[in-house]
N, C-alpha and C positions, 0 to 999 in steps of 0.2 A: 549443671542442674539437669536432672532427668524430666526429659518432655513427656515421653511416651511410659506405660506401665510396662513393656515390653521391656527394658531400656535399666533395668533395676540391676547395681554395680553386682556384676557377677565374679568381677576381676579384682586382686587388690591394687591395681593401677586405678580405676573405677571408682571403686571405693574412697582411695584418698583424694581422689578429683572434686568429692561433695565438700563446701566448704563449711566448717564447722567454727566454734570457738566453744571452752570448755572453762567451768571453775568448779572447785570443788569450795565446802564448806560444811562446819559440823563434825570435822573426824574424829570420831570414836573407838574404844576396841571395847569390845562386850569379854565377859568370863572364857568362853569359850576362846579367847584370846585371837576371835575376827578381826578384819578390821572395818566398818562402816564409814559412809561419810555421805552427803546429797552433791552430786554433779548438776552444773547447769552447763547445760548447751545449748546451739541455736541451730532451727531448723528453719527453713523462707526468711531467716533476720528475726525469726519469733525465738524467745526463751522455754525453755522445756529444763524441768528439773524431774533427772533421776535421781533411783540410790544403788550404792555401789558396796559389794559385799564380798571381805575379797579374802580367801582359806590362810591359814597360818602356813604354809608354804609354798616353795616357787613353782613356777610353770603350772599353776592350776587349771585343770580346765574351765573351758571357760562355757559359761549359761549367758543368753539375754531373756528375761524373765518381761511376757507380758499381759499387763493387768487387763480387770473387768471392767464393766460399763461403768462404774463407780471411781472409777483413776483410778493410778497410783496411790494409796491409804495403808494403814499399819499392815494388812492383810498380806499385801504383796511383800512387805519389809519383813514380815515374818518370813513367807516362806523362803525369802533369797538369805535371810540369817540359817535356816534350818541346813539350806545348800550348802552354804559357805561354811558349817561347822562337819558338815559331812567329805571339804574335799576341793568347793569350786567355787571360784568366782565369779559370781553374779554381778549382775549389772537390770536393774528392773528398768523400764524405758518407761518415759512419761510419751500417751499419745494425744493426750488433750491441751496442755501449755502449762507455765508455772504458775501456780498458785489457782488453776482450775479445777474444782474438785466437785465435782456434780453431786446433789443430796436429791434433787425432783427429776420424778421419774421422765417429766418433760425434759430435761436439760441433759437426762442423760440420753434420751431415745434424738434427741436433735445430732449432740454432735458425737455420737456411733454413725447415726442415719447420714451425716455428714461426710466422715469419711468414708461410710459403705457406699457412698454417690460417688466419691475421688478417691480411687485409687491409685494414682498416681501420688496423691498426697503421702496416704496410706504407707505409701513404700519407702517415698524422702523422710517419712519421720521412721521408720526402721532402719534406714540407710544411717539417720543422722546419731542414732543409738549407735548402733555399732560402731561407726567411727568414735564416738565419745569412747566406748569398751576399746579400741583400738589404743588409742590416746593413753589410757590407763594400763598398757603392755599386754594385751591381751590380745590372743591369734583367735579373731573370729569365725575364721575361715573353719577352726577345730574344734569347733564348738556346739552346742545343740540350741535352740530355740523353742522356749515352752510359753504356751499360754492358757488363761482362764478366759471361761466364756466368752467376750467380746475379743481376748487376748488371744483365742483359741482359732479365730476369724484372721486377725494378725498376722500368727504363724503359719496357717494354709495359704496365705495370699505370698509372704518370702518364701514359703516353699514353689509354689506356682511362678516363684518370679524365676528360678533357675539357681537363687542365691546357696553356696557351696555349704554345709555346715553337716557333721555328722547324722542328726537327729530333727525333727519334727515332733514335738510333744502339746497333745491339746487334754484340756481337762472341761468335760463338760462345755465345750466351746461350739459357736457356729461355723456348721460344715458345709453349707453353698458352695457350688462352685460358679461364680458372675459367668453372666454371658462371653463365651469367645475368649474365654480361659479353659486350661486345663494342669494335667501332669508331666505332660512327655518331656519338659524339662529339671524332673525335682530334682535334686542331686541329695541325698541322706535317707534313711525309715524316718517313719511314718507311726506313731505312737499316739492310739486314741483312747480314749477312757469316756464312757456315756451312759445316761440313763435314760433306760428303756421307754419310761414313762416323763422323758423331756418334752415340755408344753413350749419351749423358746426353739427349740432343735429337734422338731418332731424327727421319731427313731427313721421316719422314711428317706430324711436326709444323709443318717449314718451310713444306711443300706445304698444310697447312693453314691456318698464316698469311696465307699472299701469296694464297687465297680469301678469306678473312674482310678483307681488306685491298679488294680490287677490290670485292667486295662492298659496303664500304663507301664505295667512291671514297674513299679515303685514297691519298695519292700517297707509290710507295714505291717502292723498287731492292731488288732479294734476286738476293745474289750466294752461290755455292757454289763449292765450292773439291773434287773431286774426290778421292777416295780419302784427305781430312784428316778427323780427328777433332775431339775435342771441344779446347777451348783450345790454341787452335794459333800462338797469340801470344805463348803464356808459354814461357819459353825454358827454363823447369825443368819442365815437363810432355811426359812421353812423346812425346806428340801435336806435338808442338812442330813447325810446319813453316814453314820461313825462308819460302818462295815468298810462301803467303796472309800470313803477318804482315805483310810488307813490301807486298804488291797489297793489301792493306785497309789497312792504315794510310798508304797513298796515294791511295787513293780517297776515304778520309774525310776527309784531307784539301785534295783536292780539291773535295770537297762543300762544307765548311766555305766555302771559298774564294767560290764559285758563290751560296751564302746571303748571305752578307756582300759579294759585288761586290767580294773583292779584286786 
């Protein structure tokens, strides 16, 4: 078990040191001839159910997809189906428990604000994902890590942790860096997508990042989307702005492309 935040499996010796247990249930194939299904795994002896989204061919790269304030919900299932018909195998990671799916805005500011307190938790339940993706044949060491808003938080903190993975991908996500963290050991780029006019992620944390980012020679792209707010991808959120959804999720996937040589 990892004590320390410091201490987050950078090795695959490491890695398969955290001890996990896994069931799948639900397998599906959609048109697209994917194949889906929900994983459960356990992180401190707790249950956590992801979903698993895996391309119609072998050696796919592989994605851990992670969600907003809101859980894991249809939102994130979409876009790891959208991956998985484009090429890769996703795996979306629950970070709140099975069957916890926060609707008030209290239950969701508690347990973000929760693990924004323990990071070290933070990190065992990405640890406990990717072993579950490991488990399902997948080299996550070759892999990228994307997330939304709260997921976008997620994915800068395994990238802070040193953890090995081609890519960093944030969508509209929080960009703090906690006290007595930083970069100097990210190991992958560094892909950010923001709006200008974010009220969750004011733009002065962006400008913060992409300093701590050069500073650290981390190679990275931070794209801004002018006069967009915060979750500008999700089509049930105010903010919702068709232009950035579609130029980020074309760019990401063009990045993807550029990683992988396809």
């Amino acid at each position: 078990m990892l004590s320390r935040f410091t201490t987050l499996a950078t090795t695959k010796a490491a890695l398969s040191a955290i001890v996990f247990s896994v069931a799948t249930v639900g397998l599906t194939q959609t048109a697209a001839a994917i194949t889906t299904k929900n994983v459960v795994y356990t992180v401190d002896n707790e249950p956590y159910e992801g979903y698993y989204a895996k391309a119609d061919k072998p050696n796919a790269p592989f994605i851990l997809l992670l969600h907003d304030w809101d859980g894991l919900t249809e939102y994130e299932r979409m876009r790891a189906d959208m991956l998985a018909e484009e090429g890769y195998n996703v795996f979306a990671a629950d970070a709140f428990g099975q069957g916890i799916r926060p609707t008030s805005v209290d239950d969701k500011m508690h347990l973000t604000g929760g693990l924004d307190n323990d990071r070290n938790k933070m990190r065992r339940l990405m640890a406990g994902a990717l072993n579950a993706a490991q488990a399902e044949g997948n080299d996550v060491y070759n892999g990228v890590t994307m997330g939304y808003c709260f997921g976008g938080t997620l994915a800068l903190e395994l990238a802070r942790s040193g953890f090995e993975q081609k890519g960093f991908v944030i969508f509209h996500g929080g960009l703090d860096t906690p006290a007595g963290q930083n970069y100097d050991n990210t190991k992958g780029n560094i892909l950010v997508f923001h709006g200008t006019s974010d009220d969750v992620a004011p733009f002065d944390s962006f400008v913060k990042l992409a300093e701590r980012l050069d500073d650290a020679n981390v190679p990275n792209e931070m794209t801004t989307y002018g006069n967009v707010g915060h979750a500008f991808t999700e089509s049930s959120s105010d903010s919702y702005n068709a232009y950035a959804d579609k130029n980020s999720w074309n760019r990401y996937l063009d990045f993807l492309d550029t990683l992988y040589d396809k």
